[in-house]
N, C-alpha and C positions, 0 to 999 in steps of 0.2 A: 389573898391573891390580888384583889383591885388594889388593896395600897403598895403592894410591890408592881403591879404598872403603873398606880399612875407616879410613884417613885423613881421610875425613868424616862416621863416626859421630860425634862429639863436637858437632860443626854441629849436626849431624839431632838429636840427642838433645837440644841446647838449643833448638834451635825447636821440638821440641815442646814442652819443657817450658812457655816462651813462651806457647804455644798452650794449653797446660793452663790457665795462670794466669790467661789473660783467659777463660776460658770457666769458670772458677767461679763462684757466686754472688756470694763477700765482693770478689772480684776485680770483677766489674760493679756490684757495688753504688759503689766508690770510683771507679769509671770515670765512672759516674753524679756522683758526688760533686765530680769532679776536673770536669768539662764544665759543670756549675752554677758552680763557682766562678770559671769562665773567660767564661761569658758574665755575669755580673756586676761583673765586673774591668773597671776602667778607668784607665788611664792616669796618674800625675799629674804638671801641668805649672805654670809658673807663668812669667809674665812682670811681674814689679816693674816699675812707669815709671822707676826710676831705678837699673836691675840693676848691680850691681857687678861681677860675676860669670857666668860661663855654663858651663852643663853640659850635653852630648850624653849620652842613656841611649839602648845599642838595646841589642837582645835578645832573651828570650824570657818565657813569664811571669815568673820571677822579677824582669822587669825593669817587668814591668806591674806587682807585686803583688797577681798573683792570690795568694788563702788569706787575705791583709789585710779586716777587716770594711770599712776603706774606705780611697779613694785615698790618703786621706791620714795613717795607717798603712803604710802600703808603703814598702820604703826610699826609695823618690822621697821619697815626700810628710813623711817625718820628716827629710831634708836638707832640703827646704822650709819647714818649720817652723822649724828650727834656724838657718836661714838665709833670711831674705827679703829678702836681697838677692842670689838668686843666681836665675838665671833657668835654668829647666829647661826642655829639649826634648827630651821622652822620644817616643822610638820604636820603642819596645821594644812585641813584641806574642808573643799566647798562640801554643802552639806551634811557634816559629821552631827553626832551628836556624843552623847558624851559618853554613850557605850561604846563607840569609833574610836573615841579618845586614847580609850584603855589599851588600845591597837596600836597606839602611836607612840607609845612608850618602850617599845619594843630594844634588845641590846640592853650592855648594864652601862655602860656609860657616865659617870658624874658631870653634872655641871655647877655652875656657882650658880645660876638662877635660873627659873624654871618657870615660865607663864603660860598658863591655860586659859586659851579663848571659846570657849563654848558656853551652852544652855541653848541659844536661839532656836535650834531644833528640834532640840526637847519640845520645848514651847510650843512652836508651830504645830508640830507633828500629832501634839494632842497625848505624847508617851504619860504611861502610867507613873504618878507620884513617884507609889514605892520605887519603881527602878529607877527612874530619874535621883530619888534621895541614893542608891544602893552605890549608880554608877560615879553621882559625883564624889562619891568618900571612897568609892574605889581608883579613883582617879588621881581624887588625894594625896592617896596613900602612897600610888606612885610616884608620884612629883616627887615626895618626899624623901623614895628612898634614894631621886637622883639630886638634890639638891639641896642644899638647906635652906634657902632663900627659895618661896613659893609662893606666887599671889596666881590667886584664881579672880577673873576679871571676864565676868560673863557680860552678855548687851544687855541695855539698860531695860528700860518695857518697853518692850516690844510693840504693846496695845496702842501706844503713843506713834506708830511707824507709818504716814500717812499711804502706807498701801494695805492698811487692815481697816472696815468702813465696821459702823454701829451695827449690830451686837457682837460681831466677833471681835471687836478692835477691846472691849471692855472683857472677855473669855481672855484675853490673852493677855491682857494686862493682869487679871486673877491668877495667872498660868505664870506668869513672870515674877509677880512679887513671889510664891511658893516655892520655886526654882531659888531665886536669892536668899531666900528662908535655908534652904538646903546647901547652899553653897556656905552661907556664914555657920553653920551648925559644924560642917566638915571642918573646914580651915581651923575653927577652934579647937576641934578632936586632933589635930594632927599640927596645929601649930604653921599655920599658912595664914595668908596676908589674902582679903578681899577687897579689891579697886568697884567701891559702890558705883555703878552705872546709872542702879536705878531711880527714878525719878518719878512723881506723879507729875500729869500732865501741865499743872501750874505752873509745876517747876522744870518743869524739863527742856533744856535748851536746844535740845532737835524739833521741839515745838516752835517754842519763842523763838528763835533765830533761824528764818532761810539760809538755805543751802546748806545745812549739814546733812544731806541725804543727798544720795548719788539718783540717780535719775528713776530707778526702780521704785525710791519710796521706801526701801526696808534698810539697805547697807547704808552706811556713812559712805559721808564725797569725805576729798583731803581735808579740806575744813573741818569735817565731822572727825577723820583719824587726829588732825592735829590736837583738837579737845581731847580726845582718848588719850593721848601720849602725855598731854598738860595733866590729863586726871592720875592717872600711873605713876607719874613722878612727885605725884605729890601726895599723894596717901599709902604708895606702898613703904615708900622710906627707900627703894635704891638709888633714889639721887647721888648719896651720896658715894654709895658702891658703884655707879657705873662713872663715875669721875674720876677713875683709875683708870678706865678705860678709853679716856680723852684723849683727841692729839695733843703733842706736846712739841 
């Protein structure tokens, strides 16, 4: 019985610490900061009359572009630029996670390609391994049966986000590599494309480089989407599939 308590101080001590962090000032100031820029966020979508192309976005804000001064900044809305001939149906919204996700697949619909923005809340939120691994291969699964073309492209670590301070900032950096742990197991099961976000802090250029963070400290600014967008097109491979969907 004493080794199964003292077996859960390590818990106890990171929830409080948890607890500490949203009860500081500079912690509810960005809390404040991070829920302004969520109800300001909107979606961006686009339907061309003569679409070449079609894209399925769900997930969580990073899939809205919240931290984006506007929709169209956001990685949606700079694929829609780049490409207007590709029709976007983004259903991706603030706070999901990635049992939300499974909600937003909703309809049988096919698409040519299919990007899933989540984990970040998983992460946060502290959800359990198991369902975090369950949800993302159910989520998968779904992409899958709408698309052939499927990259899963969660946020990088999180721990790295300068609005999480010592020791939760390193819980959640452990919480984030195990998440991408799960994400690249699924994709391989099911044949999906993962856009690596993740970074350890040396390397990670939402560290190294001001202003890719939106004012909160967690979201990416345009700067930060623009890097997302540079990274997508370059390690999913649809470079060259949305170049059909170019003006002409």
């Amino acid at each position: 019985m004493k080794l199964r308590n003292w077996s859960v101080l390590p818990v106890v001590a990171t929830v409080a610490a948890v607890a500490l962090l949203f009860t500081t000032g500079c912690a509810v100031w960005r809390i404040g900061q991070a829920a302004d820029l969520a109800r300001q966020s909107t979606p961006f979508q686009q339907s061309p009359a003569n679409a070449m192309l079609s894209l399925l976005i769900v997930g969580d804000s990073t899939g809205v572009g919240t931290g984006a001064s506007a929709p169209g900044n956001s990685l949606a809305g700079l694929l829609g630029s780049a490409y207007p001939g590709l029709r976007i149906d983004n259903r991706a919204r603030d706070g999901a996670t990635f049992a939300d996700v499974l909600r937003q697949f909703e309809g049988t619909q096919r698409y040519d390609l299919v990007l899933i923005q989540a984990g970040g809340n998983d992460v946060i939120r502290l959800r359990a391994d198991a369902d975090v691994r369950a949800d993302v291969d159910r989520a998968t699964a779904l992409a899958r049966q709408r698309a052939d073309r499927v990259v899963l492209m969660p946020a990088g670590n999180v721990g790295n986000a300068p609005f999480f301070f010592a020791p939760v900032s390193q819980l959640m950096t452990s919480r984030a590599r195990r998440l991408h742990g799960f994400v690249r197991e699924s994709a391989t099961r099911h044949g999906a494309v993962v856009v690596n976000l993740f970074k350890e802090r040396a390397d990670d250029p939402f560290v190294q480089t001001p202003g890719l963070h939106a004012v909160d400290g967690l979201h990416p600014s345009d700067a930060g989407y623009r890097l997302w967008r540079d990274e997508l097109l370059a390690q999913s491979g649809w470079a060259d599939v949305l170049g059909g969907a170019q003006a002409r």
